[in-house]
Backbone as CSV, one residue per row, in Angstrom:
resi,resn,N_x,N_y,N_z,CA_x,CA_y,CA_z,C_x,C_y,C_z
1,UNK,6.823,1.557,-11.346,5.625,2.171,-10.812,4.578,2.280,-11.908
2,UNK,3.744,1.356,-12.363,2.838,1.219,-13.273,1.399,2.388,-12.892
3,UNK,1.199,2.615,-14.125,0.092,3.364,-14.129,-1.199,2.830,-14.649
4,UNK,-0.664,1.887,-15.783,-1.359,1.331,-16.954,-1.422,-0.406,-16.478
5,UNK,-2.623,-1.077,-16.151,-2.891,-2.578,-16.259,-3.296,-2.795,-17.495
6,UNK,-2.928,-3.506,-18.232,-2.912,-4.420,-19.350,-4.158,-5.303,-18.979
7,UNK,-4.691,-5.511,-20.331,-5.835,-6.697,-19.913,-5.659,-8.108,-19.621
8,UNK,-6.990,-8.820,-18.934,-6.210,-10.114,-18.742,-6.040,-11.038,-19.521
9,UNK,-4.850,-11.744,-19.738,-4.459,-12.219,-20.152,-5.235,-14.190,-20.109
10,UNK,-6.131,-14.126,-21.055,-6.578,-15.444,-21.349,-8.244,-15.744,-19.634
11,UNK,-8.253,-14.087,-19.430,-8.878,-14.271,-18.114,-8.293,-14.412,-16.799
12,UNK,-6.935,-13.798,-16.833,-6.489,-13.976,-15.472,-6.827,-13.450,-14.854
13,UNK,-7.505,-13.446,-13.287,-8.356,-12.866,-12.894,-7.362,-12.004,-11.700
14,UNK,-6.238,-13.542,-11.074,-5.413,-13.097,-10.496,-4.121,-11.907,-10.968
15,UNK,-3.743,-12.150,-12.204,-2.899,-11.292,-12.574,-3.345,-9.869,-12.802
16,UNK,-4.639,-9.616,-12.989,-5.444,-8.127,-13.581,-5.865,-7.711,-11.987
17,UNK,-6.211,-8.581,-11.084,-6.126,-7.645,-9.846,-4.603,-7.249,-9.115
18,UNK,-3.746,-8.236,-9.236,-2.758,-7.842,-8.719,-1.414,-6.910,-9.846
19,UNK,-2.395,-6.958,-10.497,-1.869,-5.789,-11.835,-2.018,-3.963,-11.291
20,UNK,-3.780,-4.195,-10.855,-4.656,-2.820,-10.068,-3.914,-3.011,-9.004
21,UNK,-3.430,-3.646,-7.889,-2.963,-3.136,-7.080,-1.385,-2.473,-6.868
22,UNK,-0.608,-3.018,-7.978,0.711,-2.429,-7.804,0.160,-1.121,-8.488
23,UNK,-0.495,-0.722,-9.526,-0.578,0.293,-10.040,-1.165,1.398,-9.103
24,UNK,-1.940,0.915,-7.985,-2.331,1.579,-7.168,-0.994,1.957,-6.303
25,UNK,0.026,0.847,-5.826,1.221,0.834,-4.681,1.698,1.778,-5.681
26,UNK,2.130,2.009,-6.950,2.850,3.401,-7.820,2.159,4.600,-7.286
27,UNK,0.967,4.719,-7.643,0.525,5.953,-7.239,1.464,6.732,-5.757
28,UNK,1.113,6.200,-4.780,1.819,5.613,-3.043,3.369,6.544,-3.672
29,UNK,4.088,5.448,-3.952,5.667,5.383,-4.363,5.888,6.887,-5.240
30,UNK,4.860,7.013,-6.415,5.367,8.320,-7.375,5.162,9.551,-6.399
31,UNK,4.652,9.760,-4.913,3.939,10.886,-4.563,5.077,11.234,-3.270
32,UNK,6.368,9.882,-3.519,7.311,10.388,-2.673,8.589,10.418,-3.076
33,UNK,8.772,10.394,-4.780,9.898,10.686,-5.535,10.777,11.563,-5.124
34,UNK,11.636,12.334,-4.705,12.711,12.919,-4.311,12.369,13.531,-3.180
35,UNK,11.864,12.855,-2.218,11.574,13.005,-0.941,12.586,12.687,0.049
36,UNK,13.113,13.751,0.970,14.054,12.545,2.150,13.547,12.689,2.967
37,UNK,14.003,11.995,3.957,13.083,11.613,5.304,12.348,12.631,6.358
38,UNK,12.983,13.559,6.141,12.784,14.660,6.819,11.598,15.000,6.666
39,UNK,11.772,15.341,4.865,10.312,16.159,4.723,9.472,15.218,4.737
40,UNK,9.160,13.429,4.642,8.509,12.525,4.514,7.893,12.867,5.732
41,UNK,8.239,13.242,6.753,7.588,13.294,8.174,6.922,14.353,8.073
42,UNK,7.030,15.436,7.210,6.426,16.757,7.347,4.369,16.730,7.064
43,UNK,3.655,17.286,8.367,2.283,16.971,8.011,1.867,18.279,7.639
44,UNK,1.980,18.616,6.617,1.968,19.993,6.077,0.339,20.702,5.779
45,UNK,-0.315,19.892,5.650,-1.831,19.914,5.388,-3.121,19.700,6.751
46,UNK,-4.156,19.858,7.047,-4.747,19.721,7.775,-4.894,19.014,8.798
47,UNK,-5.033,17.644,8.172,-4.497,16.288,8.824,-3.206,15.732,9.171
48,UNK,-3.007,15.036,9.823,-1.891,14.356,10.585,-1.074,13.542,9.651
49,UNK,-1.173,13.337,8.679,-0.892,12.643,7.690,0.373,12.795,7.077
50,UNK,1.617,12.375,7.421,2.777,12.459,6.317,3.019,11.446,5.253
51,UNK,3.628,11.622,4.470,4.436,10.731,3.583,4.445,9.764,4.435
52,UNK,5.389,9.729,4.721,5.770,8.191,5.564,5.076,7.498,6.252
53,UNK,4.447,8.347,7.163,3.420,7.640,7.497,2.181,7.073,6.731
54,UNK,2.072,7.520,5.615,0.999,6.914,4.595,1.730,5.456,4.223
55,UNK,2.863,5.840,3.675,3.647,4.396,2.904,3.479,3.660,4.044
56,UNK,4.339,4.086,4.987,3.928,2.682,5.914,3.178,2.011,6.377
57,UNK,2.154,3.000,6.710,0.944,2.429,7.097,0.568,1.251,5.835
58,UNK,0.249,1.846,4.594,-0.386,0.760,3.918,0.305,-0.571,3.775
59,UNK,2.172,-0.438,4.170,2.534,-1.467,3.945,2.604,-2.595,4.835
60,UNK,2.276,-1.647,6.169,2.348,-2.606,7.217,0.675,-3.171,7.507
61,UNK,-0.722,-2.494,6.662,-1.330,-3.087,6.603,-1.782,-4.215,5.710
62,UNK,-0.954,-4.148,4.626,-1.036,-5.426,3.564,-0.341,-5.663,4.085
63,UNK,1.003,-6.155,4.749,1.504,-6.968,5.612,0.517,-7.874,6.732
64,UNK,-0.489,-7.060,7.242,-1.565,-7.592,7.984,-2.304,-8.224,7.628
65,UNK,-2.841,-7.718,6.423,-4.518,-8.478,6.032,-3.740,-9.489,5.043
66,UNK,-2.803,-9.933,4.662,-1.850,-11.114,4.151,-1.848,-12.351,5.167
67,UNK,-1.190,-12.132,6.378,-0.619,-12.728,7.548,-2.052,-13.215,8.232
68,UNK,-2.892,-12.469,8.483,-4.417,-12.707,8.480,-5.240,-14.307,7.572
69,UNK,-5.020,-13.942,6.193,-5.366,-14.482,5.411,-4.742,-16.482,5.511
70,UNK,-3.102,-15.984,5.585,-2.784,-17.549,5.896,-2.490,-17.993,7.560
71,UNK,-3.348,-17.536,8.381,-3.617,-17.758,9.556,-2.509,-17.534,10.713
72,UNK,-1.921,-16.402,10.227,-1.003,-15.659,11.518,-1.175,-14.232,11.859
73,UNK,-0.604,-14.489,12.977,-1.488,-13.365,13.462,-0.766,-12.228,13.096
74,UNK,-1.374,-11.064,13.109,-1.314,-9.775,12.895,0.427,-9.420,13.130
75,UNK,1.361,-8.423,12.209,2.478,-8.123,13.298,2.347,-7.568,14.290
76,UNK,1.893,-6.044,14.010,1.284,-4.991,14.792,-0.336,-5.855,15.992
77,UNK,0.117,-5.362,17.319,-0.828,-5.734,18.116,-2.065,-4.069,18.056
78,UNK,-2.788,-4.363,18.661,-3.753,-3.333,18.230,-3.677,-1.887,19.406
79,UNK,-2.717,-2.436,19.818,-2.224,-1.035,20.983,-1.110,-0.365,20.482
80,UNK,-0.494,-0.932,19.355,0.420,-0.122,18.474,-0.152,0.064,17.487
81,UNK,-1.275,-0.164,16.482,-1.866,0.617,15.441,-1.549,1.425,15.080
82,UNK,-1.613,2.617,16.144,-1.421,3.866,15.502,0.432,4.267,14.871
83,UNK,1.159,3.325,15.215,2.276,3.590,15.248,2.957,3.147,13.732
84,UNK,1.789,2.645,13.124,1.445,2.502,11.703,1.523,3.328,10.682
85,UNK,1.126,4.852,11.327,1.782,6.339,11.303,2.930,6.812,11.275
86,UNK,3.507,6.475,12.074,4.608,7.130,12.611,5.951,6.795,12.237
87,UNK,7.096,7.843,12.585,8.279,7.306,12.027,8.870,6.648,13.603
88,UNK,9.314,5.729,13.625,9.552,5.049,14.714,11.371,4.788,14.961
89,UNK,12.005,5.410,15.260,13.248,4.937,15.537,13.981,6.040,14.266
90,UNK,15.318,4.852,13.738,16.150,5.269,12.805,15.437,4.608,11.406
91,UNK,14.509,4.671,11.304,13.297,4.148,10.123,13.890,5.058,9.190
92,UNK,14.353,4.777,7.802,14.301,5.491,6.718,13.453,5.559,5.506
93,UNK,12.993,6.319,5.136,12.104,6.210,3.978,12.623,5.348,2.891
94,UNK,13.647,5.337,2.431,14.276,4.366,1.301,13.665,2.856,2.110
95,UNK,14.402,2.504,3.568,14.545,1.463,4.483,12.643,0.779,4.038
96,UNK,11.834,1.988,4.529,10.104,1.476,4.354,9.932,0.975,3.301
97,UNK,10.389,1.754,2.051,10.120,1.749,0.413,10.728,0.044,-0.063
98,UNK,11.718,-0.445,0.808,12.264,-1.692,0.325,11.329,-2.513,1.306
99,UNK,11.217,-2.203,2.322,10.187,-2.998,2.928,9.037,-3.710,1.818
100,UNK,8.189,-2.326,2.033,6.930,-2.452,1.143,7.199,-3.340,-0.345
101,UNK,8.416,-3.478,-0.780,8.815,-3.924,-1.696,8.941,-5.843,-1.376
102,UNK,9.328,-6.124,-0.466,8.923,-7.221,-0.079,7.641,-8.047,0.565
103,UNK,7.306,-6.614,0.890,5.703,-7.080,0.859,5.066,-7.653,0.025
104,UNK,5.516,-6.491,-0.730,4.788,-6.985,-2.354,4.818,-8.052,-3.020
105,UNK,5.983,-8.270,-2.969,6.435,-10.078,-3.454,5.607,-10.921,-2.519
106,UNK,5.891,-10.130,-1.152,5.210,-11.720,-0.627,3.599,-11.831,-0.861
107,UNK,2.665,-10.831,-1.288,1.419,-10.708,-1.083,1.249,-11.664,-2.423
108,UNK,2.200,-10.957,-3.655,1.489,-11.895,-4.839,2.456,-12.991,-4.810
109,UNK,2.865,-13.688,-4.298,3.757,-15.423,-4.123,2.135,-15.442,-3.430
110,UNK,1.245,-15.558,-2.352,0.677,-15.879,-1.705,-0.666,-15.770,-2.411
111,UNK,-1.011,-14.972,-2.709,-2.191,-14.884,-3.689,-2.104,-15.937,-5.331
112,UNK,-1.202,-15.772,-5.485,-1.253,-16.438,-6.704,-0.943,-18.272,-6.338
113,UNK,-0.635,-18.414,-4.763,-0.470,-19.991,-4.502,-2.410,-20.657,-3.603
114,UNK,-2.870,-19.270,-3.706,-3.575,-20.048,-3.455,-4.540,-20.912,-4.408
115,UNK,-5.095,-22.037,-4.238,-6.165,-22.787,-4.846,-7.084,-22.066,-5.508
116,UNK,-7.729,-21.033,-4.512,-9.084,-20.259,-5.842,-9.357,-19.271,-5.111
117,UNK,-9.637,-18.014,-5.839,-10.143,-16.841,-4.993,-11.638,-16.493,-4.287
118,UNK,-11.913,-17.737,-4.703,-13.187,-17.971,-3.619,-13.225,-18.603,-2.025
119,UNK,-11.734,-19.139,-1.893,-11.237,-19.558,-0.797,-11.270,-18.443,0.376
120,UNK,-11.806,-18.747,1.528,-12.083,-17.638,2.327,-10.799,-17.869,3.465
121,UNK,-10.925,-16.920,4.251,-10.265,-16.982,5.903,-10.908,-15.688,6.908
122,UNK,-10.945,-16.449,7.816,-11.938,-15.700,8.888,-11.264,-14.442,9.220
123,UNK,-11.615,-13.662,9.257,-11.833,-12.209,10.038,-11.655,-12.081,11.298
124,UNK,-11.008,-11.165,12.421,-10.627,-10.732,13.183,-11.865,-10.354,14.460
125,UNK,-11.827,-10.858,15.405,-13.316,-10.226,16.515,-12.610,-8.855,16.545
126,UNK,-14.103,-8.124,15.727,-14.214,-6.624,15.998,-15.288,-6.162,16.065
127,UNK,-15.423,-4.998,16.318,-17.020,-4.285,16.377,-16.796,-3.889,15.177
128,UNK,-16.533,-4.342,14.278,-16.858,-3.770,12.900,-16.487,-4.621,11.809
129,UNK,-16.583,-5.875,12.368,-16.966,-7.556,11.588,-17.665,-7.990,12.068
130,UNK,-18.822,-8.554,11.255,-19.790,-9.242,12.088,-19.489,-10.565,12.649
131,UNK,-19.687,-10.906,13.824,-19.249,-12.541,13.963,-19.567,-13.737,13.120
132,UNK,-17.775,-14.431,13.675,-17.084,-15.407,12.986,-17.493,-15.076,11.687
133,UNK,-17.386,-13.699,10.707,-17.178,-13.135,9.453,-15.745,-13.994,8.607
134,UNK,-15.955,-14.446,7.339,-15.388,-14.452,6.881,-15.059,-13.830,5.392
135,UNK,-13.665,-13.674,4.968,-13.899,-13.033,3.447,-12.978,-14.187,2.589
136,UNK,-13.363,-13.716,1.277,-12.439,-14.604,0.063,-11.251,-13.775,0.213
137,UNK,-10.566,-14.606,-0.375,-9.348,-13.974,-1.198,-9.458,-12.886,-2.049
138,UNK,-10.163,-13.102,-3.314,-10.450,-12.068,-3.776,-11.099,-10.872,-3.496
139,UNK,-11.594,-10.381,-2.026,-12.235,-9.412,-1.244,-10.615,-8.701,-0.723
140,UNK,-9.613,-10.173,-0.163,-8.470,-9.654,0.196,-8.102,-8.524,-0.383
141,UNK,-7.869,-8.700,-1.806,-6.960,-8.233,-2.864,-7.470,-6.827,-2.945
142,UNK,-9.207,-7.024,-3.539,-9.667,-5.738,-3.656,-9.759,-4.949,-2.718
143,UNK,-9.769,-5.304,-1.631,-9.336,-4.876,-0.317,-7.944,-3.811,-0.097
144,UNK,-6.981,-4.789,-0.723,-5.615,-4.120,-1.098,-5.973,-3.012,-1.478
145,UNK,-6.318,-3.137,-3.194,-6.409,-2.351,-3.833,-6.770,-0.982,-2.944
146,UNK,-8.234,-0.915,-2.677,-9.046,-0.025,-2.216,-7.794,0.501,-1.040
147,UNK,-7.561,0.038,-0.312,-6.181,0.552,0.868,-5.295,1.134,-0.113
148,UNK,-4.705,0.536,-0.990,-3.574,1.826,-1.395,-4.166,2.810,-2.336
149,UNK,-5.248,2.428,-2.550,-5.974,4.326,-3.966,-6.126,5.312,-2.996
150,UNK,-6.420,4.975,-1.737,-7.387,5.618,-1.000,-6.137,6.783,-0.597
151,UNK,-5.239,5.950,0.001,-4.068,6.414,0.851,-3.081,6.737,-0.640
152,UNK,-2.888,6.727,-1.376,-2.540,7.018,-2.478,-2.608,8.824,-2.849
153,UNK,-4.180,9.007,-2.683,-4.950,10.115,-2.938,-4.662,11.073,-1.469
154,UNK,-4.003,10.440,-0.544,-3.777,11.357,0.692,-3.079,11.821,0.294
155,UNK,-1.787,10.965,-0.377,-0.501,11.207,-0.273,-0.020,12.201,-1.137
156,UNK,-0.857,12.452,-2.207,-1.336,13.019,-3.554,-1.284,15.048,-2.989
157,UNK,-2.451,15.068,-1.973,-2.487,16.068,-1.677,-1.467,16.588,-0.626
158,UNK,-1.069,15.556,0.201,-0.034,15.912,1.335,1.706,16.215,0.554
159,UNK,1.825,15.748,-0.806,3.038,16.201,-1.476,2.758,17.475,-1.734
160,UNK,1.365,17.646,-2.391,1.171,19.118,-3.102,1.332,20.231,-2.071
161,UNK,0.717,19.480,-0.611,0.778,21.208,0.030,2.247,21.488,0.542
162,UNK,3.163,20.232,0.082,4.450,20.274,0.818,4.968,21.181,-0.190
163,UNK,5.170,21.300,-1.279,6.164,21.757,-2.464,5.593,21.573,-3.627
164,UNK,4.235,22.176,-3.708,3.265,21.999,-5.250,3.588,21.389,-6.426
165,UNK,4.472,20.160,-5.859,4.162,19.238,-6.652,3.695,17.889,-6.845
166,UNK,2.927,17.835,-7.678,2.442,16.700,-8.405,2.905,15.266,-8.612
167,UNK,1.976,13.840,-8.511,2.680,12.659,-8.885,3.152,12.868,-9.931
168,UNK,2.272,13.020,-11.104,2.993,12.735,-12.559,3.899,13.524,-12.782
169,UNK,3.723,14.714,-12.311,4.836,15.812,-12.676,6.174,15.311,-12.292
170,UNK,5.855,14.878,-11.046,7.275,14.085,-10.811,7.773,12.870,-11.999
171,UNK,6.883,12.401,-12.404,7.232,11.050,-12.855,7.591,11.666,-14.337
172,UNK,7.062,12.430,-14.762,7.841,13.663,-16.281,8.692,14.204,-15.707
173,UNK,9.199,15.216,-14.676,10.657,15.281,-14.416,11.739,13.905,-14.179
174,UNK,11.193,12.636,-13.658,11.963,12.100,-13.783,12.197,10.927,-15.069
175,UNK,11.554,11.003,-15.943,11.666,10.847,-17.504,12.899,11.647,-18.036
176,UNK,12.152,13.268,-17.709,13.230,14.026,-18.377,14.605,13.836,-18.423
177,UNK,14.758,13.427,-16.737,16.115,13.584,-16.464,16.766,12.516,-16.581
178,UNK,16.073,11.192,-17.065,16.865,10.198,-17.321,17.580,10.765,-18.741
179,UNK,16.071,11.209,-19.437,16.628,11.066,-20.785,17.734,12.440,-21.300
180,UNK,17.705,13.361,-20.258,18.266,14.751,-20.315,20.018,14.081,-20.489
């Protein structure tokens, strides 16, 4: 769970964004450190917002805007969206966390095969793309990015009002206790 991107290396443009985005997917991951499923569901704060439902959501939306990108369609149809939220079945938080973990692989195998990050793919008919819109790759990514800080920073406050604690704090207790 990186905190720290390293610079790029000789100008990699691809490796320093997909550097920002796992460091962003840590943020996500450190804010549900000794979490079990239970309380992952707990929306303890204002909003509707749990743990789990944050992780998943973002993973099943970089799962999307990926699948998008090399011209398949969406998993999620848009009458289950919201279920993007939710804990759905015998879903386990570990079960999501390995998910998202293959996401991950697959987003940067796919980003890093493509030709150039100026390479575009069309956009989705919505009222909130303009028609036949298209974006680069590199909009993809930062795209990423911006999706997991955002939801990152939910997740941030939705741990704290659960049990006042903190990402990093977690991530120094669990230092400690390796090294304890």
């Amino acid at each position: 769970m990186p905190t720290y991107v390293p610079a790029e290396a000789d100008g990699d443009e691809r490796g320093a964004l997909l550097g920002f985005l796992e460091a962003q997917r840590g943020g996500l991951r450190r804010a549900v450190l000794g979490v079990g499923d239970e309380q992952a569901t707990q929306r303890p704060s204002a909003s509707e917002l749990s743990l789990f439902g944050l992780v998943k959501h973002v993973a099943e939306v970089e799962q999307g805007w990926v699948a998008m990108a090399q011209g398949r369609p969406h998993p999620r149809s848009p009458e289950t969206y919201h279920l993007s939220f939710e804990r759905e079945g015998d879903e386990t938080l570990a079960g999501l966390l390995a998910f998202w973990d293959d996401v991950a692989r697959d987003t940067e195998k796919f980003i890093r095969s493509v030709p150039s990050l100026n390479d575009t793919f069309p956009l989705p008919e919505a009222p909130w793309f303009p028609p036949n819109a298209r974006q680069s790759m590199r909009w993809l990514v930062l795209h990423l990015i911006e999706e997991a800080a955002r939801h990152a920073g939910h997740a941030d406050i939705v741990r704290e009002s659960l049990d006042g604690k903190t990402a990093f704090a977690l991530v120094d207790e669990e230092q400690t206790a390796r090294e304890g």
